[in-house]
C-alpha positions in Angstrom: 104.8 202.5 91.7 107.6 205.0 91.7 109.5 206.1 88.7 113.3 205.7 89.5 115.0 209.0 88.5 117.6 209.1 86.6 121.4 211.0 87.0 121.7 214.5 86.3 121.3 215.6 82.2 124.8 217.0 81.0 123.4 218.9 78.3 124.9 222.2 77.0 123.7 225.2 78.8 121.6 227.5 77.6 119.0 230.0 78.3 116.7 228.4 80.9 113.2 229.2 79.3 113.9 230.6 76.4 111.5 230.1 73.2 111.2 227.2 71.7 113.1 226.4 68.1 109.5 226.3 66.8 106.4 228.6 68.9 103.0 227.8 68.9 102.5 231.3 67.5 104.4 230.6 64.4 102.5 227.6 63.9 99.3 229.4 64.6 100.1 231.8 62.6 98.0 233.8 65.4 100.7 236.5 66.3 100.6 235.5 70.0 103.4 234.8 71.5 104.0 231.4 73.2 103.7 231.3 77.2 107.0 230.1 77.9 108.6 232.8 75.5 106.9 235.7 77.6 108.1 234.0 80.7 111.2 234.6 79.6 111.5 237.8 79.7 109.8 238.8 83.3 112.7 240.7 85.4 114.5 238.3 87.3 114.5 239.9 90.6 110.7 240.3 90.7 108.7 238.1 93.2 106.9 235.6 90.7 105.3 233.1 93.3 104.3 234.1 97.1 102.7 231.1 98.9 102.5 231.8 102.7 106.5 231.9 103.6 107.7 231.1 100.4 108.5 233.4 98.2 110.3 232.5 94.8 111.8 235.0 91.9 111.0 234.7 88.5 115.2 233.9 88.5 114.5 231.0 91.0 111.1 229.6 89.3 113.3 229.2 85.8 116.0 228.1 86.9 113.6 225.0 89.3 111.2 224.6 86.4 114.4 223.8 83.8 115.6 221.7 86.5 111.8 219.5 86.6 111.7 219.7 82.8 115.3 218.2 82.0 114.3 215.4 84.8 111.0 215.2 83.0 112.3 214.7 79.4 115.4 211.9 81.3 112.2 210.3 82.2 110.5 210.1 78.7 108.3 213.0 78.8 107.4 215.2 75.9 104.5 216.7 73.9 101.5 214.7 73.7 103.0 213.5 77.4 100.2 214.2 80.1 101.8 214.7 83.5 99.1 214.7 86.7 100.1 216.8 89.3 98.4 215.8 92.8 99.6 219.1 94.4 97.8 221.5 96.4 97.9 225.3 95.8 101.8 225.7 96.5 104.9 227.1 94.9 106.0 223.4 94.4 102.4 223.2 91.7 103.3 226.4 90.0 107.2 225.0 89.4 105.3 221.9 88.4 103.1 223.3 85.7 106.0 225.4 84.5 108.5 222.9 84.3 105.8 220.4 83.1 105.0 223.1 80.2 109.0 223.9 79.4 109.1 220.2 78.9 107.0 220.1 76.0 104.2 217.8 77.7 100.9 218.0 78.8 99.9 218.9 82.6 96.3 217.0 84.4 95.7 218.7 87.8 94.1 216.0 90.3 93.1 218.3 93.5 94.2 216.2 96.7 91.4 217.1 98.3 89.3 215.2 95.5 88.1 211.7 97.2 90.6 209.1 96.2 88.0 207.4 93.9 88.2 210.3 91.8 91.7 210.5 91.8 92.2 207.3 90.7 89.3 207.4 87.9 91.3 210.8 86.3 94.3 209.2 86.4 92.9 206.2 84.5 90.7 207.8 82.7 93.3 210.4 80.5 96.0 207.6 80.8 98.4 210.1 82.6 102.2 209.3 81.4 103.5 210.3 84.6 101.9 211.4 88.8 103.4 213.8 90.4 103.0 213.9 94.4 104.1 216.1 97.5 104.8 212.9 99.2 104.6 214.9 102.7 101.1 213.8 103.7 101.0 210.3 102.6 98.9 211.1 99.5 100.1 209.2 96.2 97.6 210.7 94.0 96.1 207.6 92.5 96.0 203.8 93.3 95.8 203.5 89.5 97.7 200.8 88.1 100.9 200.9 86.3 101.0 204.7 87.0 104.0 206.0 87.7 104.1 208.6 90.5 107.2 210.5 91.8 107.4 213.2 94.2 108.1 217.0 94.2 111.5 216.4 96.2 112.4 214.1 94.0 112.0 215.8 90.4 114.2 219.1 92.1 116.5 216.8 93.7 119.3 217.5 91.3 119.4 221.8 92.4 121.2 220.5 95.2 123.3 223.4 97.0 124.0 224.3 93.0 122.8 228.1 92.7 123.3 228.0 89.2 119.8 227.1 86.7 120.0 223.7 86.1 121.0 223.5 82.1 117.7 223.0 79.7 116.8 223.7 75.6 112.9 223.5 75.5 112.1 221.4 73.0 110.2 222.4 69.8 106.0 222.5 70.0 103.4 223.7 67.7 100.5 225.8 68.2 98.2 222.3 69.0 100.4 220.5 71.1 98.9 219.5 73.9 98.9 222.0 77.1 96.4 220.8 79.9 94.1 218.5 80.3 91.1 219.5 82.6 88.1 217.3 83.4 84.6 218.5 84.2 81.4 217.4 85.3 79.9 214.6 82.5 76.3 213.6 81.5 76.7 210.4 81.0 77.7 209.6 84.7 81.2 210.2 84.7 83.7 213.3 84.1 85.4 213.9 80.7 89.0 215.5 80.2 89.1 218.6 78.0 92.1 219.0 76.1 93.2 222.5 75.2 96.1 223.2 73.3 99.2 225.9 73.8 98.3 228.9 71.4 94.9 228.7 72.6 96.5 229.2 76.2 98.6 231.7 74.7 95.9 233.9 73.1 93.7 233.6 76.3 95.9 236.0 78.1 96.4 238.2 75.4 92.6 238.5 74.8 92.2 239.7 78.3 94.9 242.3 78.2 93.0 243.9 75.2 90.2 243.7 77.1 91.8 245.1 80.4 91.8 242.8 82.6 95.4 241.9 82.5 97.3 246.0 82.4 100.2 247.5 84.0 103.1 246.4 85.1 103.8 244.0 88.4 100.3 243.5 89.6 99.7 241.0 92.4 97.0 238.3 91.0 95.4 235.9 93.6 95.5 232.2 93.0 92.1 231.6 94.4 90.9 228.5 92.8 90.8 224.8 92.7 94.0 224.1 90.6 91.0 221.5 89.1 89.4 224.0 88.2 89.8 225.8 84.7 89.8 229.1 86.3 93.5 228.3 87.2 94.8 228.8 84.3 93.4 232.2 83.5 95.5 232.7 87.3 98.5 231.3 86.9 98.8 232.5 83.3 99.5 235.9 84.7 103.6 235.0 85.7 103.9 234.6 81.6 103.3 238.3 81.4 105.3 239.5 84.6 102.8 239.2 87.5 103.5 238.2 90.7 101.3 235.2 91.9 100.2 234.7 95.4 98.8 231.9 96.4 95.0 231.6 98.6 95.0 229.0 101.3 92.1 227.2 101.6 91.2 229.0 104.8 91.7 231.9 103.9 89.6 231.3 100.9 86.7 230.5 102.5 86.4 232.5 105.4 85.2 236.1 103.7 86.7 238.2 106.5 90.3 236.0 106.2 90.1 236.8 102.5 89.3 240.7 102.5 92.0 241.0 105.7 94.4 239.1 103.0 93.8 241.4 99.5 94.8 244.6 101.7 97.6 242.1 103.4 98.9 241.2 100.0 98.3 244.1 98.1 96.1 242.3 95.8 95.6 243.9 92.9 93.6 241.2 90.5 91.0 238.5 92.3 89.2 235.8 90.4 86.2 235.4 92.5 82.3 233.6 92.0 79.6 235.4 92.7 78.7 233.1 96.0 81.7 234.8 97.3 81.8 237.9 95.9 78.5 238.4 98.4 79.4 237.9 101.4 83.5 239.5 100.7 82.1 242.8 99.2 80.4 244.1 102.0 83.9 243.5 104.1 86.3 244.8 100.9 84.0 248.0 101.2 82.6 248.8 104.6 86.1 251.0 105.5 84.6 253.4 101.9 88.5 253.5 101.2 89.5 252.6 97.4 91.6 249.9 96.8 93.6 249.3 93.5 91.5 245.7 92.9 89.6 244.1 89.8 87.5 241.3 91.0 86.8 239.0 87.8 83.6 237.6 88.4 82.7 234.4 87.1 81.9 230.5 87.5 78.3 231.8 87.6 75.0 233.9 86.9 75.7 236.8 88.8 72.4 238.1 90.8 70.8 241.6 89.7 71.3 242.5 93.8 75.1 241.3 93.3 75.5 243.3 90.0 73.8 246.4 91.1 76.1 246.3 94.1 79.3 245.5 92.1 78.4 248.4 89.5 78.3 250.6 92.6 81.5 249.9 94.1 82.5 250.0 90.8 81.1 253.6 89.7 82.3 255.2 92.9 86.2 253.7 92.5 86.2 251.4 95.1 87.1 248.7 92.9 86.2 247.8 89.8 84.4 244.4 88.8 84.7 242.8 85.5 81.9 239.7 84.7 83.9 237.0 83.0 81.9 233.2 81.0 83.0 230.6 79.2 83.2 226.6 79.0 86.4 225.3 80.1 86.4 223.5 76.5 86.9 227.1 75.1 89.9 228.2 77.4 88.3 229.7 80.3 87.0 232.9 79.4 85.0 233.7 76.3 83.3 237.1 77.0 84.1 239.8 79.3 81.9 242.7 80.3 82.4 245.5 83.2 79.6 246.0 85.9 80.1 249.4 85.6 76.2 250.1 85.8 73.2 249.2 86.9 70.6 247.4 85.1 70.2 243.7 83.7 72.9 241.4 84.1 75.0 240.6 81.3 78.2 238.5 80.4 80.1 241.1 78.0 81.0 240.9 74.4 82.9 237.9 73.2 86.7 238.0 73.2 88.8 238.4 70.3 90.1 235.2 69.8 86.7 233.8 69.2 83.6 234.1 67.4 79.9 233.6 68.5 77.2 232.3 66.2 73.1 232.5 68.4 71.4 229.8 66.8 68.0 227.9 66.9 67.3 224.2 67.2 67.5 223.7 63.1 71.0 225.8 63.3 69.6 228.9 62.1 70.3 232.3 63.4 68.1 233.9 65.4 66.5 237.2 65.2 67.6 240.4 66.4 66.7 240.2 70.6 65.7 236.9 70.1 67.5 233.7 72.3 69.3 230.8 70.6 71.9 228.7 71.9 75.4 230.0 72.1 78.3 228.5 69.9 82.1 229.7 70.0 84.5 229.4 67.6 88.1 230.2 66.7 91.5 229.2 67.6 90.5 228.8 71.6 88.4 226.6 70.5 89.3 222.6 72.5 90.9 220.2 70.6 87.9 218.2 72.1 87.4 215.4 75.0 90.3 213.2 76.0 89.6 209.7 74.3 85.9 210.1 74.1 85.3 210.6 70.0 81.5 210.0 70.0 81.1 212.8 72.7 83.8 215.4 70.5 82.0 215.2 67.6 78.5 215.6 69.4 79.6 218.9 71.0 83.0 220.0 68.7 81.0 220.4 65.2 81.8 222.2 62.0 81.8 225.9 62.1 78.5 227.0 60.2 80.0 231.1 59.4 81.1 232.3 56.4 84.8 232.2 57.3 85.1 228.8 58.8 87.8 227.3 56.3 86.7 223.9 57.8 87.0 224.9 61.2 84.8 223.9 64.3 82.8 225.2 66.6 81.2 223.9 70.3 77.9 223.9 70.9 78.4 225.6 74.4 74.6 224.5 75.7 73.7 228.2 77.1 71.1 230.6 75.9 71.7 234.2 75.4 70.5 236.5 73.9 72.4 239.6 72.1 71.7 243.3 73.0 71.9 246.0 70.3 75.6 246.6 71.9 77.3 243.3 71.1 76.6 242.4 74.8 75.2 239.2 76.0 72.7 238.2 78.2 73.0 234.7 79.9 69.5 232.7 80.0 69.9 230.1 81.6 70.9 226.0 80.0 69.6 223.8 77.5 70.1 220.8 79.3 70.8 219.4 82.4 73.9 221.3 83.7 74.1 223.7 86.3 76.4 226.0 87.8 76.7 226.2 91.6 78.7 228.4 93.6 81.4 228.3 90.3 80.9 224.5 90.0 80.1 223.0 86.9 78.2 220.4 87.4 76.1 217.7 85.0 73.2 216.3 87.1 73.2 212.8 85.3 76.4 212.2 86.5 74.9 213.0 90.5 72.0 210.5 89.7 74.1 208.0 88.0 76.1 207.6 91.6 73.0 207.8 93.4 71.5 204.6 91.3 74.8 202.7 91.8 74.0 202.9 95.9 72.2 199.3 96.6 68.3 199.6 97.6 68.0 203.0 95.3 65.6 201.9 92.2 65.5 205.6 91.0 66.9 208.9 91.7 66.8 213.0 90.2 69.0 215.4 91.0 67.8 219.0 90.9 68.9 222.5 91.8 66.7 224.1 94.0 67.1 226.0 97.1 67.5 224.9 101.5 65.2 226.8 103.7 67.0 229.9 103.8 66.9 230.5 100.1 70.3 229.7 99.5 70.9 227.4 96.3 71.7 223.9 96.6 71.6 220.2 95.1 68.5 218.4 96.3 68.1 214.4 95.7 65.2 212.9 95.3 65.3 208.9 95.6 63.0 205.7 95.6 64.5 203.5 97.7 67.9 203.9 100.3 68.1 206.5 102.7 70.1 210.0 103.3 72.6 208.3 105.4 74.2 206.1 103.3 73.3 208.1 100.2 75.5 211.1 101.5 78.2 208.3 102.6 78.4 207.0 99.6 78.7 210.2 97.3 81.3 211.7 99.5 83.3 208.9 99.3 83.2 208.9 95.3 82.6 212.8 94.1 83.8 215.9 94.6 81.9 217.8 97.5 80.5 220.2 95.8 78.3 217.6 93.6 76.9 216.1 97.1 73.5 217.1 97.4 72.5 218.8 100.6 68.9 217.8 100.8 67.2 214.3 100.4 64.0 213.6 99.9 62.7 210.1 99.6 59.4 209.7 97.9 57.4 206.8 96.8 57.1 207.2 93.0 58.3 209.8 90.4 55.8 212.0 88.1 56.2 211.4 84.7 55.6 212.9 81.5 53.1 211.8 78.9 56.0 210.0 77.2 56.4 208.2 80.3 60.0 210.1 80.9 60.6 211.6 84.3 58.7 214.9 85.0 61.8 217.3 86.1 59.5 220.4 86.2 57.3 218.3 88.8 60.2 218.0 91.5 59.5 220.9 94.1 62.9 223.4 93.5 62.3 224.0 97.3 60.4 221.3 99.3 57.8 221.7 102.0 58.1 218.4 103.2 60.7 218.0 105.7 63.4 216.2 104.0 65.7 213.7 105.3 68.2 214.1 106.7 69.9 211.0 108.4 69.4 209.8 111.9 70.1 212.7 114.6 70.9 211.7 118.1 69.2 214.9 119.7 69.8 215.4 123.1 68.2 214.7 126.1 68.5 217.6 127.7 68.3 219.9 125.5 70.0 222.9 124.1 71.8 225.3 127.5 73.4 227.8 127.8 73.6 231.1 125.0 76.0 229.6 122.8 74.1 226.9 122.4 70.8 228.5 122.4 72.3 230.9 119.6 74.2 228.0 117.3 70.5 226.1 117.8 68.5 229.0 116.4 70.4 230.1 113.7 70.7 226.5 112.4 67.3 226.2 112.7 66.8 229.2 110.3 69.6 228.8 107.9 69.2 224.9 107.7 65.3 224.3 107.9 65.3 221.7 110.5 62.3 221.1 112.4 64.5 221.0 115.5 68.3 221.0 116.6 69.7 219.0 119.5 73.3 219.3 121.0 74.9 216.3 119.4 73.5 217.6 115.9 76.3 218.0 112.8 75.7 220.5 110.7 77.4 219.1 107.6 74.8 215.6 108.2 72.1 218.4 108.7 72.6 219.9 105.2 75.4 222.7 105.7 78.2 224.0 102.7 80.8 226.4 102.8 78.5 229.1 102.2 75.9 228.2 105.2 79.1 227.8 107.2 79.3 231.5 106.7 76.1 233.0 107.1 76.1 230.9 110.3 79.5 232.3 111.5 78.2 235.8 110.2 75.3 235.4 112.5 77.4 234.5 115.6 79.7 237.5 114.8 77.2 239.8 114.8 75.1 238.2 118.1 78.2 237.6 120.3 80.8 239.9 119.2 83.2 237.0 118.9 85.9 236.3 116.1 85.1 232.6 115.1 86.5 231.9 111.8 84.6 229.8 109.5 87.0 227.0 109.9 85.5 227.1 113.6 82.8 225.2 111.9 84.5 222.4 110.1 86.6 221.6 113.0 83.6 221.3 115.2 80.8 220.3 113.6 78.7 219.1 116.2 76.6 222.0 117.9 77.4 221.3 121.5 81.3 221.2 120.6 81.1 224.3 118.2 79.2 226.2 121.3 82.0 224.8 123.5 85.0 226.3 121.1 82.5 229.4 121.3 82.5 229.8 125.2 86.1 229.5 124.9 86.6 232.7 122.9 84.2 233.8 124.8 86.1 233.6 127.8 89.4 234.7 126.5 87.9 237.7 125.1 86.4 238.7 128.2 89.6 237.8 130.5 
């Protein structure tokens, strides 16, 4: 359904973004100042937004996010109004989350590269007021009913040829109204919205200016993640306090040699970055020995002791510096921040500011000096809790055990750590069954419940484990179905980053004495082949060197038994980051630039050896 828009607002003019009658800092009584009031005051000339050939002013993004918030609020939206934004990584979604924010109301991003499934189910789910759509790709966003969706053009219809700001007064929030709504991975077999309110997103960027993450004046931050995923907002933040944002194409962000040509292209001066990808783009960032003006803030993950003892070098000798960033998205992004400045054991920082940490044991008791207890967080960055879900809130939201609680909560974060004498903490590992991959956070039993919805599958476990070539990965283990359809029918309902790479079908599951499934039983690496889905191998046989080469190195990176021409390396078990150790490999063997996107555009061997001999060719003409 489309919303019909209505005719322009005559109200009285007045400073585009200035602060509202009533802050969320004066409600919070926190001293941080409210996003929209620190927008305000960026210089107006300054670039604010660079995405590819756009570029917009911090003059231009007011004056287009007053315009979407007066057409927002003729439309009925306000605070406690959630607004889902299917829009890629663009200047039209940062005018979007502005203008949804100077409005009052609530913003959901919905990734369009999520399947449509999941789309739909968010949209559903958090009961989104409004959908917002680029409308140039056919995409609506979400097939849920009675949702109404309107596109980009549309909303900034009214600028028009007029130059001039489109007239807006914010209206008046507190510190809890609603600001975003972002949904993660859930236990019980589908994702939950976490709700997080605007001091909290306030006091998130001030926390990491004290810590110094965030100095200086007019640094150049990249937008390098899933606008779905809650590392966004510690990005797009940045424009409250006068950064300019440039946005990472999804090329460019996967391809490590695109990525490290781009920082020096952009002058990047701030990158958010996992450690899956801070491997493979370090080596690239420092090969020249040159120093570069960038802080890569690590995070999403357990960072290796390799990876750390390599970042701490770059690190120690100026190159760049690295700063180790955790938290739960239902604690505004980042809870503790820690330089890897040296090397050593891994660690995650001291918590920020704006929260407190309590280590306790399974009876709620503090642990010992050294000892590890599960991590809880509390203070005012603390979630408001899950989006309609009650029973789960008060299970994970509960009431703040220290001394100067005043009734407050607290969330039970499901880590372990462990404290060092210095106030620094040392990640562990989880409590249950979530796991972090490549930045993802992802909650098994939601993998398995999908898997068990698949007809002819009587049981199914999810674990993480590693491929043949040691590189970490979801493997499913199922009674009954087979990888084929399994992998069909999970792409076509979850994100990809929650479909499993490996299958392996086996007759029977171990259990436990209590006649529950045996997790610790499931091989974390499996020396049975495992399935993989039918393969139409060639008759002939691999020929010629490209094809030779692409057949060996999948052979090694993916574990197969063998590799014939009309193989795809995707059906075989490949992810972004075998895409790049395979690319990596053919680099270094042929002397050819084949991007990684090389790889999704032909993911059958004997075409990707075809595009190979191509470049081949041209190179040597």
């Amino acid at each position: 359904m489309t919303a019909v828009l209505p005719e322009r607002p005559t109200t009285a003019p007045s400073s585009p973004l200035a602060p509202a009658p009533t802050t969320a800092a004066a409600a919070a009584g926190t001293g941080a100042a409210d996003l929209l009031a620190r927008l305000s005051t960026a210089p107006g000339d300054r670039t604010a937004v660079v995405a590819g050939d756009d570029r917009l002013t911090f003059d231009e993004l007011r004056g287009r996010a007053a315009v979407f918030a007066a057409r927002l609020g003729a439309l009925g939206i306000g605070p406690e109004s959630v607004v889902a934004l299917c829009l890629p990584r663009s200047a039209a979604l940062v005018t979007a989350i502005i203008g949804t924010l100077t409005a009052g109301a609530a913003y959901l991003p919905v990734d369009p590269a999520l399947p449509a499934d999941r789309r739909r189910y968010l949209v559903e789910d958090s009961g989104a007021d409004l959908v917002i759509v680029d409308g140039t790709d056919g995409t609506d966003g979400s097939s849920a009913p009675g949702a109404r969706a309107v596109t980009v053009a549309e909303l900034t219809a009214a600028l028009g040829g007029d130059p001039a700001p489109y007239p807006y007064t914010p209206v008046p929030v507190t510190a809890d109204t609603l600001a975003y709504v972002i949904y993660t991975s859930g236990s019980t077999g589908r994702p939950k919205g976490v709700e997080i309110g605007r001091a909290a997103a306030s006091l998130l960027l001030e926390e990491l200016e004290e810590a110094g993450a965030a100095t200086g004046e007019g640094r150049r931050v990249g937008w390098n993640a899933s606008p779905s995923f809650d590392a966004s907002v510690q990005q797009w933040t940045r424009l409250c306090r006068g950064d300019t944002l440039v946005m990472i194409d999804e090329e460019t962000r996967r391809d490590p040699s695109l990525l490290a040509a781009f920082v020096d292209e952009q002058s990047l001066t701030d990158l958010d970055i996992t450690p899956s990808h801070a491997d493979p783009l370090l080596d690239l960032l420092t090969e020249d020995g040159g120093p570069r003006p960038l802080t890569l803030l690590v995070g999403g993950e357990a960072i290796s002791p390799a990876l750390w003892d390599r970042l701490a070098a770059a690190h120690r000798s100026g190159l760049l510096r690295a700063l180790n960033v955790y938290g739960p998205t239902e604690c505004t992004v980042d809870a503790t921040a820690g330089w890897i400045d040296a090397p050593g054991e891994p660690h995650i920082g001291a918590v920020l500011p704006g929260l407190r940490m309590l280590l306790l044991d399974e009876k709620l008791a503090p642990v010992g000096p050294g000892e590890s207890g599960e991590l809880y967080l509390a203070g005012p960055r603390v979630g408001r809790g899950y989006r309609r879900r009650p029973g789960l809130t008060a299970e994970r939201f509960v009431a703040d055990l220290s001394a100067d609680a005043s009734g407050g909560r607290m969330y039970r974060t499901g880590d372990r750590c462990r404290l060092l004498p210095d106030s620094r903490l040392v990640y562990l590992g989880r409590a249950d069954g979530q796991v972090k991959l490549r930045g993802h956070r992802i909650e098994l039993p939601e993998i398995e419940a999908a898997l068990t919805r698949v007809d002819g599958v009587a049981e199914a476990a999810v674990i993480l484990g590693e491929d043949a070539g040691g590189t970490a990965t979801l493997i499913a283990y199922h009674r009954g179905g087979d990888a084929t359809a399994l992998r069909a029918a999970l792409s076509d309902g979850l994100p990809a980053y929650m479909v499993p790479s490996v299958y392996v079908a086996v007759d029977r599951f171990a259990t436990t004495p209590s006649g529950k499934l045996d997790r610790s039983a499931l091989p974390t690496r499996p020396e049975t082949p495992a399935e993989t889905g039918p393969r139409a191998t060639g008759a002939d046989g691999l020929n010629g060197r490209a094809e030779e080469l692409i057949g060996r190195v999948w052979t090694q990176v993916l574990g197969a038994a063998s590799i014939g021409p009309d193989d795809n390396f995707f059906k075989l078990g490949g992810h972004s980051l075998l895409a790049i150790k395979l690319v990596s490999r053919v680099r270094a063997e042929l002397s050819v630039a084949l991007p990684v996107k090389a790889v999704y555009a032909h993911p059958r061997l004997r075409d990707l050896a075809a595009h190979i001999e191509e470049l081949l060719a041209a190179r040597d003409a």
